[in-house]
SERO-4910 file (N, C-alpha, C, O; in steps of 0.05 Angstrom, whole numbers):
BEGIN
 pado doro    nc1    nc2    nc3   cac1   cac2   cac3    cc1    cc2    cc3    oc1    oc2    oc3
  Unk    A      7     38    236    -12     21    223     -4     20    193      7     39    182
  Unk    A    -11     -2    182      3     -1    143    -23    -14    143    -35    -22    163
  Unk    A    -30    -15    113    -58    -14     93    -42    -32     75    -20    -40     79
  Unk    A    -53    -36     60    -39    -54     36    -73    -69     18    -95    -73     29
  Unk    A    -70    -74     -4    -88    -89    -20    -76   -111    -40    -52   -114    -46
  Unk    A    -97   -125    -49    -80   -137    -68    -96   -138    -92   -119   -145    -89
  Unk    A    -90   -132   -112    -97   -136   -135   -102   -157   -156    -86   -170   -170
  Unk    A   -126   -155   -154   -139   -184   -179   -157   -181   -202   -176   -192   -214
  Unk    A   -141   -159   -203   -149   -147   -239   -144   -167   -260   -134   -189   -259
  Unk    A   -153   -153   -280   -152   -165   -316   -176   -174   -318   -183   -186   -338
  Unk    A   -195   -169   -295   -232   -183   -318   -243   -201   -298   -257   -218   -308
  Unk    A   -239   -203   -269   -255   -219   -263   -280   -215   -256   -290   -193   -251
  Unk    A   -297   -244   -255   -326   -234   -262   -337   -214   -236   -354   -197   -240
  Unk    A   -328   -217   -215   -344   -186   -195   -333   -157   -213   -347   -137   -214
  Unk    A   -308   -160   -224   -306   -128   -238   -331   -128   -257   -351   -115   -257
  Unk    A   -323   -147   -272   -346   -153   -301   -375   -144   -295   -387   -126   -307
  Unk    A   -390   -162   -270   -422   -161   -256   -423   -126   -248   -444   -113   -250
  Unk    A   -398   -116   -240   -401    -88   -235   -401    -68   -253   -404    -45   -245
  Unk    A   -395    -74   -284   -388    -49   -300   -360    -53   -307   -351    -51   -330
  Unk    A   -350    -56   -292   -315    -50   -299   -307    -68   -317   -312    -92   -320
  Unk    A   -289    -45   -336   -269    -65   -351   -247    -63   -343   -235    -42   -342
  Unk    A   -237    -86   -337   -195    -86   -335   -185   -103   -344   -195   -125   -346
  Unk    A   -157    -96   -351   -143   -118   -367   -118   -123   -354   -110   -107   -338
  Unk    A   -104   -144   -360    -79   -149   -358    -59   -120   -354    -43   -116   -336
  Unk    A    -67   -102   -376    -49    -87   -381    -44    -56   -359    -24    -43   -353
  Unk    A    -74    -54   -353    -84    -36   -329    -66    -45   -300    -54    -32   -283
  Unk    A    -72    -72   -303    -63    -81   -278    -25    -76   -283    -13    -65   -265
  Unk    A    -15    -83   -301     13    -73   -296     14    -48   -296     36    -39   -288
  Unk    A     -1    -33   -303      5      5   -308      5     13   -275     22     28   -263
  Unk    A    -16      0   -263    -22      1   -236      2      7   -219      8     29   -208
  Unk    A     20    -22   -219     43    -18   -209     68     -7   -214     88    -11   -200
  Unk    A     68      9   -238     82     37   -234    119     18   -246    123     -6   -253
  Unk    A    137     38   -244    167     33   -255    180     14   -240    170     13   -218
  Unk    A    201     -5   -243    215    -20   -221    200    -38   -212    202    -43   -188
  Unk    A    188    -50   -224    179    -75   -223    193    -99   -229    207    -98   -249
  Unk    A    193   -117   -219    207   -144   -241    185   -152   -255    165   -163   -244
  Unk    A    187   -146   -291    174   -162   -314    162   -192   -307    139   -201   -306
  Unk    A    186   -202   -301    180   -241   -303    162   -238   -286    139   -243   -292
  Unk    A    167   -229   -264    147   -243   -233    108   -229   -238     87   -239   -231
  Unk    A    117   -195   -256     91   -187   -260     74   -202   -273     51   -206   -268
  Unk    A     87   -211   -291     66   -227   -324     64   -254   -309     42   -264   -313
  Unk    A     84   -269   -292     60   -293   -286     41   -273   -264     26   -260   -278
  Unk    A     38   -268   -240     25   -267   -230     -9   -250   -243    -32   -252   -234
  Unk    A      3   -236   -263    -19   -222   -280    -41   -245   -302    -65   -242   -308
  Unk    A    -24   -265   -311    -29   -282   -329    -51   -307   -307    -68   -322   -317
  Unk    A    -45   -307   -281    -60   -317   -267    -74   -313   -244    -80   -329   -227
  Unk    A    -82   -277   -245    -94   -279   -225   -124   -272   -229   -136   -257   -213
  Unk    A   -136   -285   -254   -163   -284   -266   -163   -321   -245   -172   -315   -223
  Unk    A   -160   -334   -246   -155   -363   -235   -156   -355   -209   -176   -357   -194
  Unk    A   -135   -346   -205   -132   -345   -171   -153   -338   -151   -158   -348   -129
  Unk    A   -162   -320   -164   -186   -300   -156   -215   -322   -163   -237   -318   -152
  Unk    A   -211   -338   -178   -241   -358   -180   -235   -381   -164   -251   -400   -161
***
């Protein structure tokens, strides 16, 4: 069996209505070393949108 989530951090309003703060920047810390830059920052830059 595999698990998996997806993440739609940086502030959207269900984190916000709940207390939570997150940012852009949380959300890249999240995913840890060995990342590709380009592909993180768009998908980070839009997934306040995606998620509404």
């Amino acid at each position: 069996m595999a698990g998996g989530f997806v993440y739609l951090g940086g502030g959207t309003p269900l984190q916000r209505a709940l207390g939570f703060e997150d940012t852009v920047e949380n959300m890249k810390a999240a995913l840890g070393p060995g990342t590709d830059d380009a592909k993180i920052d768009a998908y980070c830059e839009g997934s306040v949108d995606h998620y509404n």
